[in-house]
mmJSON file of the N, C-alpha and C atoms, coordinates in Angstrom:
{"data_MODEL":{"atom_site":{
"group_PDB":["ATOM","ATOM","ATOM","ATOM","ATOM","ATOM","ATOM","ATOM","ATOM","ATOM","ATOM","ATOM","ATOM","ATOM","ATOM","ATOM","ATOM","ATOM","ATOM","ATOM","ATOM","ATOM","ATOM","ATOM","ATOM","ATOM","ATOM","ATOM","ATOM","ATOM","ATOM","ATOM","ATOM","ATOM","ATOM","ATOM","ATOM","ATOM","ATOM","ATOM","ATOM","ATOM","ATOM","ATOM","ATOM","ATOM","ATOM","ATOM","ATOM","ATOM","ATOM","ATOM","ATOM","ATOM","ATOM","ATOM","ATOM","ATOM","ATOM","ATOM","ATOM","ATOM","ATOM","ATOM","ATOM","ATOM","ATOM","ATOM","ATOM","ATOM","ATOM","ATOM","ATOM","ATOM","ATOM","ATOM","ATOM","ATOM","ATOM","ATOM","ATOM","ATOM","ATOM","ATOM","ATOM","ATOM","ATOM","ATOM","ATOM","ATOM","ATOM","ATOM","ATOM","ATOM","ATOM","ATOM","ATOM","ATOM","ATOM","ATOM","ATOM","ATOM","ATOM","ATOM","ATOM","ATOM","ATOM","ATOM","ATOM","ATOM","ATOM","ATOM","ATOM","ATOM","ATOM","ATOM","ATOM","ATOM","ATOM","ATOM","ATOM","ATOM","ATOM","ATOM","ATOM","ATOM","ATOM","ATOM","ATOM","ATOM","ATOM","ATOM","ATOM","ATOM","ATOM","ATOM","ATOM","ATOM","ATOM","ATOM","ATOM","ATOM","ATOM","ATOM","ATOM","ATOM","ATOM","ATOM","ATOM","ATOM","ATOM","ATOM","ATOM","ATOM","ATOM","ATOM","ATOM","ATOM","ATOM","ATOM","ATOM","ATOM","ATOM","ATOM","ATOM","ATOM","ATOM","ATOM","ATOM","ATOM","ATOM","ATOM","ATOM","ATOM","ATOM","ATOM","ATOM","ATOM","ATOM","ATOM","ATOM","ATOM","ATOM","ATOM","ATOM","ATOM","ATOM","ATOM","ATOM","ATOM","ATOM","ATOM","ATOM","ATOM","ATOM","ATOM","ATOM","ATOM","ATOM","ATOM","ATOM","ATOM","ATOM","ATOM","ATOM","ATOM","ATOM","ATOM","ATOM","ATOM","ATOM","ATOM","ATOM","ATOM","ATOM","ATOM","ATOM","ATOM","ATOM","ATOM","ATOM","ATOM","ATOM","ATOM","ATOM","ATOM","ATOM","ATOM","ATOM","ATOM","ATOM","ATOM","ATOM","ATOM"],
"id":[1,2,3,4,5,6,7,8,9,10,11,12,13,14,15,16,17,18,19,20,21,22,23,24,25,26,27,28,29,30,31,32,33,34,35,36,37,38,39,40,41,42,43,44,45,46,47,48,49,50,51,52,53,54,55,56,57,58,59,60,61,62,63,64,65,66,67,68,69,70,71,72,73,74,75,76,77,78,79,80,81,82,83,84,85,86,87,88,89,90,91,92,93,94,95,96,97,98,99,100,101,102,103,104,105,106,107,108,109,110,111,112,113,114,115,116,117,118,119,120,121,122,123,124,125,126,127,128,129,130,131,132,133,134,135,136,137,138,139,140,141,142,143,144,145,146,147,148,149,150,151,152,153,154,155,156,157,158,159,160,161,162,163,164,165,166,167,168,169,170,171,172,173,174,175,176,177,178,179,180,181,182,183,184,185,186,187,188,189,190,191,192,193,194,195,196,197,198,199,200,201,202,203,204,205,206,207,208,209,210,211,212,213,214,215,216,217,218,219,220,221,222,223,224,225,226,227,228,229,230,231,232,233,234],
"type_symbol":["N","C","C","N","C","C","N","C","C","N","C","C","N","C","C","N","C","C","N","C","C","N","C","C","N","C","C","N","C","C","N","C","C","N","C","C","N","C","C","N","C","C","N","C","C","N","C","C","N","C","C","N","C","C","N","C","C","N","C","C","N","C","C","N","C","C","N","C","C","N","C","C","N","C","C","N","C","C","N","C","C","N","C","C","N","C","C","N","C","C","N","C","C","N","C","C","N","C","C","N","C","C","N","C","C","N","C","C","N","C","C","N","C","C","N","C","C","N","C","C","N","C","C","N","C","C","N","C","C","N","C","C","N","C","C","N","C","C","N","C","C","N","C","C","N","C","C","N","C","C","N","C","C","N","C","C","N","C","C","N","C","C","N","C","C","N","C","C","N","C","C","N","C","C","N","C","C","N","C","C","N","C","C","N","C","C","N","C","C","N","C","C","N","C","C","N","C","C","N","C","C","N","C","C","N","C","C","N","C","C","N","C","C","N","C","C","N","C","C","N","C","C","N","C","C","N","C","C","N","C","C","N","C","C"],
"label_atom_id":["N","CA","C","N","CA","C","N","CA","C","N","CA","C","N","CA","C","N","CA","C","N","CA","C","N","CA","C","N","CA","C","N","CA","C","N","CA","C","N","CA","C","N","CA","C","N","CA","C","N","CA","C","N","CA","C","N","CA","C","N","CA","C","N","CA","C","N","CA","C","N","CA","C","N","CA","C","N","CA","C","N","CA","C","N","CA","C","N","CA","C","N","CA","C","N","CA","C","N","CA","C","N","CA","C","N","CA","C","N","CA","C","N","CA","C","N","CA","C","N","CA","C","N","CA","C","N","CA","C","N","CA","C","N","CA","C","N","CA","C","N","CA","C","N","CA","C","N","CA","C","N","CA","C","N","CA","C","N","CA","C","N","CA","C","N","CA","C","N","CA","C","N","CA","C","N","CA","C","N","CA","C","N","CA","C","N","CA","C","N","CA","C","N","CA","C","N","CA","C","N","CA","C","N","CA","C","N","CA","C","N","CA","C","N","CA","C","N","CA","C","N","CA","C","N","CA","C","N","CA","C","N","CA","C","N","CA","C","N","CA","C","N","CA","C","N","CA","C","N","CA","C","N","CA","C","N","CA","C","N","CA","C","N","CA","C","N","CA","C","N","CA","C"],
"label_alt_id":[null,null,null,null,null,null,null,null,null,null,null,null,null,null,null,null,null,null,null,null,null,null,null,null,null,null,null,null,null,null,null,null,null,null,null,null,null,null,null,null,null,null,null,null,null,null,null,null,null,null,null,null,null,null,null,null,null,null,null,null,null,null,null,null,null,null,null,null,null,null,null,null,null,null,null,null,null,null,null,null,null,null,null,null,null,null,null,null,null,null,null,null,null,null,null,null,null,null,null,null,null,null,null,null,null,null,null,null,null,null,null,null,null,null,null,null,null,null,null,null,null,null,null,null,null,null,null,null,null,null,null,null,null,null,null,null,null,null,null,null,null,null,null,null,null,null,null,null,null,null,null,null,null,null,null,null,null,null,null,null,null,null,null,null,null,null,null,null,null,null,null,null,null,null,null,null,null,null,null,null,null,null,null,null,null,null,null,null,null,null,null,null,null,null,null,null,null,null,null,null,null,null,null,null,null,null,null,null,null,null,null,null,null,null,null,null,null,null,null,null,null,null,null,null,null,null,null,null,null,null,null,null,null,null],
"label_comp_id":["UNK","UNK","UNK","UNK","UNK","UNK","UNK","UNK","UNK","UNK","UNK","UNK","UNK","UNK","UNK","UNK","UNK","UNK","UNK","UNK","UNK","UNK","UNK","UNK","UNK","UNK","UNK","UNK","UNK","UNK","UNK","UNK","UNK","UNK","UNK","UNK","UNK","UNK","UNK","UNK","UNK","UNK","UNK","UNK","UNK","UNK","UNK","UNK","UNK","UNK","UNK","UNK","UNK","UNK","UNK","UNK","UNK","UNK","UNK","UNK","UNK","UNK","UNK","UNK","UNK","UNK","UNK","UNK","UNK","UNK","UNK","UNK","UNK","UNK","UNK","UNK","UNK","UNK","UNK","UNK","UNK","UNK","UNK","UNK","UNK","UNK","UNK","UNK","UNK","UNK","UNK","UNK","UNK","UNK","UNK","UNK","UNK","UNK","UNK","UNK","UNK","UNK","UNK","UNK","UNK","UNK","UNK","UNK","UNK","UNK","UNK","UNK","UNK","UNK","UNK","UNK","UNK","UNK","UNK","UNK","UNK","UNK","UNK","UNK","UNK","UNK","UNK","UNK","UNK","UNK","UNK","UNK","UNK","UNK","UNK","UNK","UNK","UNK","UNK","UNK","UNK","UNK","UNK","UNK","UNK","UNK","UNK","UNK","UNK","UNK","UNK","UNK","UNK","UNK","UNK","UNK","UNK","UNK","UNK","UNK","UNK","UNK","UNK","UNK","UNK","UNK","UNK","UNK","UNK","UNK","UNK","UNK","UNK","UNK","UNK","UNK","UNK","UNK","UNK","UNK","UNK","UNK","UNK","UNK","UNK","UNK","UNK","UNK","UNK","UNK","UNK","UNK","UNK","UNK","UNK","UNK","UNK","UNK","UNK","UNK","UNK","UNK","UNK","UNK","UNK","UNK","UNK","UNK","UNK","UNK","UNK","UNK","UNK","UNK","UNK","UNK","UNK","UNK","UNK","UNK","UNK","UNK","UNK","UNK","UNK","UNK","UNK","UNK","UNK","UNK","UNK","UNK","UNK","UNK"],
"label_asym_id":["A","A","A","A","A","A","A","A","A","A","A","A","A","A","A","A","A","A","A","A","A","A","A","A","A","A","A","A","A","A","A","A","A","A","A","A","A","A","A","A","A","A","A","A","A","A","A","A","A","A","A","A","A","A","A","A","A","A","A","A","A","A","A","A","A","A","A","A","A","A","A","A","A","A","A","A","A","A","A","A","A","A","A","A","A","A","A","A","A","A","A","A","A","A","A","A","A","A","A","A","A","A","A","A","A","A","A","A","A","A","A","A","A","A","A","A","A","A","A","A","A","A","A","A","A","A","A","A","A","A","A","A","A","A","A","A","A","A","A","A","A","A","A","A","A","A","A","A","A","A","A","A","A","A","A","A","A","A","A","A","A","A","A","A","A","A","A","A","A","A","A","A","A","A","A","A","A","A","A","A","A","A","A","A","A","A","A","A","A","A","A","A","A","A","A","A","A","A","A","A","A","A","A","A","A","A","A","A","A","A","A","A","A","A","A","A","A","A","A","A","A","A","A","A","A","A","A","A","A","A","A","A","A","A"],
"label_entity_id":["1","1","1","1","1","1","1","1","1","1","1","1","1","1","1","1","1","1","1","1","1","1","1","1","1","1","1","1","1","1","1","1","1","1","1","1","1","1","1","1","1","1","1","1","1","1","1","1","1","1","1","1","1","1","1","1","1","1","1","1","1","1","1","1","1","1","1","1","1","1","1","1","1","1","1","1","1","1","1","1","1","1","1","1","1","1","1","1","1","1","1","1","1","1","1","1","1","1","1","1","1","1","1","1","1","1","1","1","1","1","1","1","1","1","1","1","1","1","1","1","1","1","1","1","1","1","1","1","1","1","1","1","1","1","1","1","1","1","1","1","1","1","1","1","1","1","1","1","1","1","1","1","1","1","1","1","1","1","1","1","1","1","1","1","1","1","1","1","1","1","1","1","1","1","1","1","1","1","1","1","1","1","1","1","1","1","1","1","1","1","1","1","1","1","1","1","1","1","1","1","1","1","1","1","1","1","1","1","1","1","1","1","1","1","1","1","1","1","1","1","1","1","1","1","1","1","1","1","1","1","1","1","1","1"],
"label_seq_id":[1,1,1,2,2,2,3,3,3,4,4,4,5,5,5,6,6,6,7,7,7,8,8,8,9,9,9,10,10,10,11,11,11,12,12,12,13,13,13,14,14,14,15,15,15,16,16,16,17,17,17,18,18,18,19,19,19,20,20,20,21,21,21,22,22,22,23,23,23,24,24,24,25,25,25,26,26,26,27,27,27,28,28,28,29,29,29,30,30,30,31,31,31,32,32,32,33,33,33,34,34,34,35,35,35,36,36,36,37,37,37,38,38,38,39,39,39,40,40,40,41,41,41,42,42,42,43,43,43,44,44,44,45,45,45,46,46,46,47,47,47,48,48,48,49,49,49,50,50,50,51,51,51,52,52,52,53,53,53,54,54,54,55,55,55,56,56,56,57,57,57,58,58,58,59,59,59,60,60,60,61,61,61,62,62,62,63,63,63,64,64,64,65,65,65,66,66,66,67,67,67,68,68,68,69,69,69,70,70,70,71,71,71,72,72,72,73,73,73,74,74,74,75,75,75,76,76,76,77,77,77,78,78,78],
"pdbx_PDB_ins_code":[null,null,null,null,null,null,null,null,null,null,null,null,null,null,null,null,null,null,null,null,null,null,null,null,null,null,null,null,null,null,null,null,null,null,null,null,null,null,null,null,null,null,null,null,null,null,null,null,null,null,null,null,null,null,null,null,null,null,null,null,null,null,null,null,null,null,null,null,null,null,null,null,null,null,null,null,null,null,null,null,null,null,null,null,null,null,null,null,null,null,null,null,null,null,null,null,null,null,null,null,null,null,null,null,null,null,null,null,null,null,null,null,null,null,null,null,null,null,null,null,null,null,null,null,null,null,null,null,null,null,null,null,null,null,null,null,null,null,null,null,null,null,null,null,null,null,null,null,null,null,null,null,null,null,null,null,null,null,null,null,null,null,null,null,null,null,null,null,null,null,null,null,null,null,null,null,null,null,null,null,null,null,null,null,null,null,null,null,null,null,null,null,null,null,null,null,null,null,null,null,null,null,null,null,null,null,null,null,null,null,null,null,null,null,null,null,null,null,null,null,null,null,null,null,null,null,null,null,null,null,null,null,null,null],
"Cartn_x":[92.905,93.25,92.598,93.268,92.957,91.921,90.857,90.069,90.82,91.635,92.493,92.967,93.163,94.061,93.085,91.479,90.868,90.255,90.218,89.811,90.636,92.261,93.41,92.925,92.477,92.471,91.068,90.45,89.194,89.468,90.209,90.198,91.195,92.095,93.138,91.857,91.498,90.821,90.273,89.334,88.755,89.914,90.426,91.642,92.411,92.611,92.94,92.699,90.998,90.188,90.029,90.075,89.853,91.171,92.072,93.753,93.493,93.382,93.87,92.661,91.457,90.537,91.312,91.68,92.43,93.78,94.195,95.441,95.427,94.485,94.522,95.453,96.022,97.831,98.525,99.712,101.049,101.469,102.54,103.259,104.225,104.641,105.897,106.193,105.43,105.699,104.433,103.827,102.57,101.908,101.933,101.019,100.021,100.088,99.424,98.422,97.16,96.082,97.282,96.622,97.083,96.102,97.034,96.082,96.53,97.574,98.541,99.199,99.039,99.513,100.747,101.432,103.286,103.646,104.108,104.394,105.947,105.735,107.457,108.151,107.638,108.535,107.94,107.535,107.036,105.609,104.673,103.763,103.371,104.508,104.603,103.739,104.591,103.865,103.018,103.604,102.879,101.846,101.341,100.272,99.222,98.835,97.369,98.108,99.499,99.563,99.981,98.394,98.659,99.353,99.883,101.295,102.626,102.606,104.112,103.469,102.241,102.016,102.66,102.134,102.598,101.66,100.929,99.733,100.364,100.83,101.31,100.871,101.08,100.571,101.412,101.365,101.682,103.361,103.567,104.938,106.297,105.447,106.124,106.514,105.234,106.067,106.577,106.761,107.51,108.902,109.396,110.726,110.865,110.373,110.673,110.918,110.049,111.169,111.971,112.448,113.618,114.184,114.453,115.842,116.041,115.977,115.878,116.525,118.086,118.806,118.493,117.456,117.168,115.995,114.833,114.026,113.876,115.058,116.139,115.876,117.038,117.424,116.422,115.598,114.061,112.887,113.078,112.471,111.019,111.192,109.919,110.242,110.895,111.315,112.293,112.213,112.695,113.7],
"Cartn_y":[89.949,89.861,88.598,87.256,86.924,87.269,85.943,86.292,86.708,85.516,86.457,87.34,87.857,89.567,90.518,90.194,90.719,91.207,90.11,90.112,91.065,90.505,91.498,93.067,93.106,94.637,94.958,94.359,95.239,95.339,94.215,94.686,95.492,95.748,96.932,97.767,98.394,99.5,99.428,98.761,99.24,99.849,98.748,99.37,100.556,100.593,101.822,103.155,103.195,104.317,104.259,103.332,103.579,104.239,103.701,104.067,105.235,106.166,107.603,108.809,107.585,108.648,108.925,107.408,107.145,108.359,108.604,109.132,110.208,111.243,112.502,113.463,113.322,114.526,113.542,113.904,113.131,113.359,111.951,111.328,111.785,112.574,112.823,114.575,115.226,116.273,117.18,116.401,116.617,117.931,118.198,119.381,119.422,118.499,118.191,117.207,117.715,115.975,115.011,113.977,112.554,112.16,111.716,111.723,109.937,109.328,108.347,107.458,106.261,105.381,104.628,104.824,104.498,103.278,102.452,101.248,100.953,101.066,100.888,100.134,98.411,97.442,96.692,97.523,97.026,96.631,96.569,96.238,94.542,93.757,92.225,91.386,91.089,90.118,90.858,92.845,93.231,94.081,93.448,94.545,95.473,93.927,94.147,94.72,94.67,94.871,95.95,96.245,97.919,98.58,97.737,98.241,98.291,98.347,98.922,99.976,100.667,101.64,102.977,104.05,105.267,106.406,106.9,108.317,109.456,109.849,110.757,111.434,112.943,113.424,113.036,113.384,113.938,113.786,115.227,115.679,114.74,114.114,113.297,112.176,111.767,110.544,110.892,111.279,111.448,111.648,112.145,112.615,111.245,110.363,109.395,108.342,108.459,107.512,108.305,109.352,109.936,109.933,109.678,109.778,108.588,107.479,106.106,106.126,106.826,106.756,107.517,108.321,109.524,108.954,108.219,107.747,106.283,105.2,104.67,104.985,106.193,106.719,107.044,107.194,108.017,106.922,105.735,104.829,104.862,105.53,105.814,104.682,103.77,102.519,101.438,100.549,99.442,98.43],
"Cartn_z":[97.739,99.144,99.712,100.538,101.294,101.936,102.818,103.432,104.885,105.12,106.46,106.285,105.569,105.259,105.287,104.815,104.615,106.363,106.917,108.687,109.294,109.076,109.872,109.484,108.605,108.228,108.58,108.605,109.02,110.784,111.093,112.79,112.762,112.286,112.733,112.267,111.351,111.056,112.532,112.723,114.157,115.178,115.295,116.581,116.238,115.299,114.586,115.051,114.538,114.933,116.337,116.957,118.652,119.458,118.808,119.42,119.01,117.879,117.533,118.624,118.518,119.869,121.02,121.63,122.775,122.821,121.805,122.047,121.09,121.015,119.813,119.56,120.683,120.075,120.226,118.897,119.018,120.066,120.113,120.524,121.17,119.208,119.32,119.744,119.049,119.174,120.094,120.686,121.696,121.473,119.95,119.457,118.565,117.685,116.732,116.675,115.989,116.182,115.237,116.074,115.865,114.688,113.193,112.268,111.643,112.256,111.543,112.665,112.523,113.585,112.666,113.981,113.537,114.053,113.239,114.168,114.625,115.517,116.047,115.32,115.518,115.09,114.268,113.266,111.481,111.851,110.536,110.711,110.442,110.182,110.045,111.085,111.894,113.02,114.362,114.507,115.09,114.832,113.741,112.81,113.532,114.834,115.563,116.76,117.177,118.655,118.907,119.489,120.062,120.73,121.919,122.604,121.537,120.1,119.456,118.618,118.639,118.292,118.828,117.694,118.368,117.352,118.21,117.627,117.157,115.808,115.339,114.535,114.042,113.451,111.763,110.861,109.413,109.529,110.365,109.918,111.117,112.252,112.946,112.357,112.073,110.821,110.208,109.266,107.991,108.84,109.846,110.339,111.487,111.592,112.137,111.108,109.992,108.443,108.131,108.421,107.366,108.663,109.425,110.401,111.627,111.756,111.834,113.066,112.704,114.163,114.796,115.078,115.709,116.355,115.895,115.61,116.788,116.302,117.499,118.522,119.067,120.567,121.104,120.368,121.043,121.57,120.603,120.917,120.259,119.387,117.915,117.108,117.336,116.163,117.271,116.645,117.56,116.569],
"occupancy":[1.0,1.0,1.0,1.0,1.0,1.0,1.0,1.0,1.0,1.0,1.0,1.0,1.0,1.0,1.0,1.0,1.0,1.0,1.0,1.0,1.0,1.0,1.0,1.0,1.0,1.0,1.0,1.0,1.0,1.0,1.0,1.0,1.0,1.0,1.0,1.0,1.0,1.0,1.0,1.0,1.0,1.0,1.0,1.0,1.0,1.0,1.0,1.0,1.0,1.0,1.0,1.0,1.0,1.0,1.0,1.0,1.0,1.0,1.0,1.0,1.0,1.0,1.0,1.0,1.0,1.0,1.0,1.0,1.0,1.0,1.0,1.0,1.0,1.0,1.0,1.0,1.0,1.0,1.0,1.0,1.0,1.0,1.0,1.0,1.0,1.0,1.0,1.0,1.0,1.0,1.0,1.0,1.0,1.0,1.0,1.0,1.0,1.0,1.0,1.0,1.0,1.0,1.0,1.0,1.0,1.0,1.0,1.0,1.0,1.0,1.0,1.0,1.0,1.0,1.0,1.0,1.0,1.0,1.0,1.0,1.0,1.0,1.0,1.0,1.0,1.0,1.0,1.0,1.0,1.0,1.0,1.0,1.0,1.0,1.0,1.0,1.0,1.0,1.0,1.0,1.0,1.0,1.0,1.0,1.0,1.0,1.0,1.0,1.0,1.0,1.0,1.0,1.0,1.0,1.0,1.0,1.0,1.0,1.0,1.0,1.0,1.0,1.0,1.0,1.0,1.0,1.0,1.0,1.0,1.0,1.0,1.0,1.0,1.0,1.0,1.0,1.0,1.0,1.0,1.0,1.0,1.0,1.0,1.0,1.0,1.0,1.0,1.0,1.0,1.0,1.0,1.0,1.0,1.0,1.0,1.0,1.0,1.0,1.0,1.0,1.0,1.0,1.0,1.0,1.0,1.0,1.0,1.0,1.0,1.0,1.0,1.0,1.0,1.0,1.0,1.0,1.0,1.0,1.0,1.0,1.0,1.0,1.0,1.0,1.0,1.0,1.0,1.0,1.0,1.0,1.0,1.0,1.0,1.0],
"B_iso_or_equiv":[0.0,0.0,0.0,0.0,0.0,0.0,0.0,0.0,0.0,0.0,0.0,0.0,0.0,0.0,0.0,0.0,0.0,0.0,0.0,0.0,0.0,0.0,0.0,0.0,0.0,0.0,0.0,0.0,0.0,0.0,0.0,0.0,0.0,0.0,0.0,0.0,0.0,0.0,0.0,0.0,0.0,0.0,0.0,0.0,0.0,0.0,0.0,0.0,0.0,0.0,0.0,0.0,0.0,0.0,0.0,0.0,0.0,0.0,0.0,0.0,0.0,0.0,0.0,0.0,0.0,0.0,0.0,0.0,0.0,0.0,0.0,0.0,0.0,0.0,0.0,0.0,0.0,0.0,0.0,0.0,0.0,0.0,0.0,0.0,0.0,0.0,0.0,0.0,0.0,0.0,0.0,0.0,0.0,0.0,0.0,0.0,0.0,0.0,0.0,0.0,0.0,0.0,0.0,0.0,0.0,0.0,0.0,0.0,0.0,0.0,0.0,0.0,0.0,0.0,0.0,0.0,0.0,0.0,0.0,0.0,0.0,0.0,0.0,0.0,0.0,0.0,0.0,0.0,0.0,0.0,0.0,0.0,0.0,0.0,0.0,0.0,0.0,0.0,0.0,0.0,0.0,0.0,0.0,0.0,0.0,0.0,0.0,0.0,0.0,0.0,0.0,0.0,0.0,0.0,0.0,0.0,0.0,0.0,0.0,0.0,0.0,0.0,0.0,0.0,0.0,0.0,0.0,0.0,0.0,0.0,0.0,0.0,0.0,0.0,0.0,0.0,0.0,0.0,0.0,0.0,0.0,0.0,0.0,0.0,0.0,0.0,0.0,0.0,0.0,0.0,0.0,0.0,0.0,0.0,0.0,0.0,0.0,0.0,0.0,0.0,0.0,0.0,0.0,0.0,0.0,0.0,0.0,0.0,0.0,0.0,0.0,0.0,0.0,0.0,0.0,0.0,0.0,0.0,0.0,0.0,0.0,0.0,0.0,0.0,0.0,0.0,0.0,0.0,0.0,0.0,0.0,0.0,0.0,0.0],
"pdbx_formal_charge":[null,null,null,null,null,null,null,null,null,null,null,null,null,null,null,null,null,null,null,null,null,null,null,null,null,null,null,null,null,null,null,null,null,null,null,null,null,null,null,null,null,null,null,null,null,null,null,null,null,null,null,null,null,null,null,null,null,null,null,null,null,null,null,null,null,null,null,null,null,null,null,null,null,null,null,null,null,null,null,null,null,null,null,null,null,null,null,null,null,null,null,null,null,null,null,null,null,null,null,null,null,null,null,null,null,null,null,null,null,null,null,null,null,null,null,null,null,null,null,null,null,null,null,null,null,null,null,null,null,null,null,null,null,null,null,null,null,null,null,null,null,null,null,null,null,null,null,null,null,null,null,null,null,null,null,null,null,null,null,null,null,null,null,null,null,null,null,null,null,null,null,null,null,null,null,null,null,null,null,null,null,null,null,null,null,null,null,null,null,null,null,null,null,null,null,null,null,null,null,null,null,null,null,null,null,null,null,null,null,null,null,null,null,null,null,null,null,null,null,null,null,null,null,null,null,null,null,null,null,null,null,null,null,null],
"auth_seq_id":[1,1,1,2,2,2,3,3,3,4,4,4,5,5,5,6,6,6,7,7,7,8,8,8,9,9,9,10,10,10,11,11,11,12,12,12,13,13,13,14,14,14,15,15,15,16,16,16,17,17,17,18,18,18,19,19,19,20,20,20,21,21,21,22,22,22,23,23,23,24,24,24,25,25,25,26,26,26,27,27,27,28,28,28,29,29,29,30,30,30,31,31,31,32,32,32,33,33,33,34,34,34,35,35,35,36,36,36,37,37,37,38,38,38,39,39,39,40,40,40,41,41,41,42,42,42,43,43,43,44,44,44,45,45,45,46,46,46,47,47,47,48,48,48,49,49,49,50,50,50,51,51,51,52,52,52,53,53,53,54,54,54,55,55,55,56,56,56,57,57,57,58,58,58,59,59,59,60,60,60,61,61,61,62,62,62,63,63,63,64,64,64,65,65,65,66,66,66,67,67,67,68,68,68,69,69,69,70,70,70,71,71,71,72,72,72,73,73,73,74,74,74,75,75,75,76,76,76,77,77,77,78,78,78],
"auth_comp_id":["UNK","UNK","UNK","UNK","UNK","UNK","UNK","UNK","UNK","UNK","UNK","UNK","UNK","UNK","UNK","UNK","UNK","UNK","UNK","UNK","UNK","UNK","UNK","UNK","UNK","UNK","UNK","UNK","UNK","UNK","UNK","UNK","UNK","UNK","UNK","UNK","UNK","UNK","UNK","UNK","UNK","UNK","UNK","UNK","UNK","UNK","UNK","UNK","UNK","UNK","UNK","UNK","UNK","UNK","UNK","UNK","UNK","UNK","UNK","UNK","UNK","UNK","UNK","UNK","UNK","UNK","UNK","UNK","UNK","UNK","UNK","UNK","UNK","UNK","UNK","UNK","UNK","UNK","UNK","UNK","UNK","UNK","UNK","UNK","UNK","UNK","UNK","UNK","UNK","UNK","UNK","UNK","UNK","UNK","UNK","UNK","UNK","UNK","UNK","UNK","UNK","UNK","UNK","UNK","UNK","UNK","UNK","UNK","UNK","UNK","UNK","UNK","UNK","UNK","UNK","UNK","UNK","UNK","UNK","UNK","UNK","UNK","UNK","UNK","UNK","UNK","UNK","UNK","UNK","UNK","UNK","UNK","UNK","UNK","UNK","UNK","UNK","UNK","UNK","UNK","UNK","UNK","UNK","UNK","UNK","UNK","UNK","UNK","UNK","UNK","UNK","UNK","UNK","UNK","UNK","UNK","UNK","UNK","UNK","UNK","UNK","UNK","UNK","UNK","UNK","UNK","UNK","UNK","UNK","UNK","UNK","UNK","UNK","UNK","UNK","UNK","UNK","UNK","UNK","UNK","UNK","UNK","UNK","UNK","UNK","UNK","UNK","UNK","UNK","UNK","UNK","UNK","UNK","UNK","UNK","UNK","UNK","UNK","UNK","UNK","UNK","UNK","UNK","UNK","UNK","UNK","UNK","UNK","UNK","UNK","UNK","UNK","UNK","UNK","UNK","UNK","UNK","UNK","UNK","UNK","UNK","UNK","UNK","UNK","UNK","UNK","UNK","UNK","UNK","UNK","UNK","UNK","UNK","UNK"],
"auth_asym_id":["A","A","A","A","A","A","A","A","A","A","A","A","A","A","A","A","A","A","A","A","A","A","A","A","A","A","A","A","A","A","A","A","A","A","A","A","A","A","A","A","A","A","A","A","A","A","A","A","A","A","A","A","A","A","A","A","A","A","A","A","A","A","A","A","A","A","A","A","A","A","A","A","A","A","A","A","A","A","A","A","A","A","A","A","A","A","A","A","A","A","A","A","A","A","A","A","A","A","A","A","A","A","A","A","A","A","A","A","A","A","A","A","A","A","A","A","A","A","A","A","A","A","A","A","A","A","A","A","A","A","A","A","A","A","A","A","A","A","A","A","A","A","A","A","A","A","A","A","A","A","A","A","A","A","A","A","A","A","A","A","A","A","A","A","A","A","A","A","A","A","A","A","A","A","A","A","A","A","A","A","A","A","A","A","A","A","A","A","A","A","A","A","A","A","A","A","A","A","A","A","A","A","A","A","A","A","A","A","A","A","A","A","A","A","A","A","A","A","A","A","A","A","A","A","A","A","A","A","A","A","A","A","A","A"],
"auth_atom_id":["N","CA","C","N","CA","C","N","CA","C","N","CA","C","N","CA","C","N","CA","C","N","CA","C","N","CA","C","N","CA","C","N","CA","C","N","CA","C","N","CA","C","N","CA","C","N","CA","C","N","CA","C","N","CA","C","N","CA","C","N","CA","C","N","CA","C","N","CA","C","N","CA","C","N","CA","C","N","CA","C","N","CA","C","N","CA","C","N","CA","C","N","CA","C","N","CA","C","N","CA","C","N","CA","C","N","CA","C","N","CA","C","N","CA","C","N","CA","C","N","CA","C","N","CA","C","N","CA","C","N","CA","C","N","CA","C","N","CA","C","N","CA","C","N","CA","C","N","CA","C","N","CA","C","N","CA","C","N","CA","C","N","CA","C","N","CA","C","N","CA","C","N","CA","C","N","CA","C","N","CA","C","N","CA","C","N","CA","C","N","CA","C","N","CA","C","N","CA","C","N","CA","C","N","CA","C","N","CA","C","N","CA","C","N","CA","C","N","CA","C","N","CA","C","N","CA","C","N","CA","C","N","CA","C","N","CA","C","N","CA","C","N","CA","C","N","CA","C","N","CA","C","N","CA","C","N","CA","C","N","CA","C","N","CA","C","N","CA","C","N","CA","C"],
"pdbx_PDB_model_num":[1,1,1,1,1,1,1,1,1,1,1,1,1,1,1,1,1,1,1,1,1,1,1,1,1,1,1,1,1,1,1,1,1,1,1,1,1,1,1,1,1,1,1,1,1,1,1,1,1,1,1,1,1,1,1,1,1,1,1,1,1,1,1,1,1,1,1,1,1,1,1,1,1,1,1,1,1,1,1,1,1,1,1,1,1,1,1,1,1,1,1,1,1,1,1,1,1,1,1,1,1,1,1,1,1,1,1,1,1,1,1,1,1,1,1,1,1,1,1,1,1,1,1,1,1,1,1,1,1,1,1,1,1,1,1,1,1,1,1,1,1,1,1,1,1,1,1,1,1,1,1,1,1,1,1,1,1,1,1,1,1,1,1,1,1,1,1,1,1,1,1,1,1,1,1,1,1,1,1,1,1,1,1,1,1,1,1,1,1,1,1,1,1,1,1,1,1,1,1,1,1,1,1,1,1,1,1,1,1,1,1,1,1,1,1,1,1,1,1,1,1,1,1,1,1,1,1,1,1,1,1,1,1,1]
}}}
């Protein structure tokens, strides 16, 4: 790994852990601890930016990759 790759990731880890305090029940289904941060619009260029996040639990994700257009309309993906 890169030393910059190595930086990006240790600061998401931080922001990481601060966003899932910030926001401990999903998102999506506003029942479950928030265990997994979802990134709307890929983790490429908005790796660090916390406004395309989204605090989800386990089973929210997984049904926001398996159903895309659903996922879409809802505005869980961009």
């Amino acid at each position: 790994m890169s030393k910059k790759r190595a930086k990006e990731v240790k600061e998401y880890m931080k922001l990481r852990q601060k966003f899932l305090e910030d926001f401990p029940i999903c998102e999506v289904c506003t029942k479950k601890k928030s265990v997994d941060v979802h990134h709307k619009d890929k983790r490429g260029k908005n790796y660090l930016a916390v406004d395309t996040w989204l605090s989800v639990c386990r089973e929210c994700h997984r049904v926001i990759h398996e159903n895309p257009s659903w996922a879409r309309e809802n505005n869980y993906l961009v």
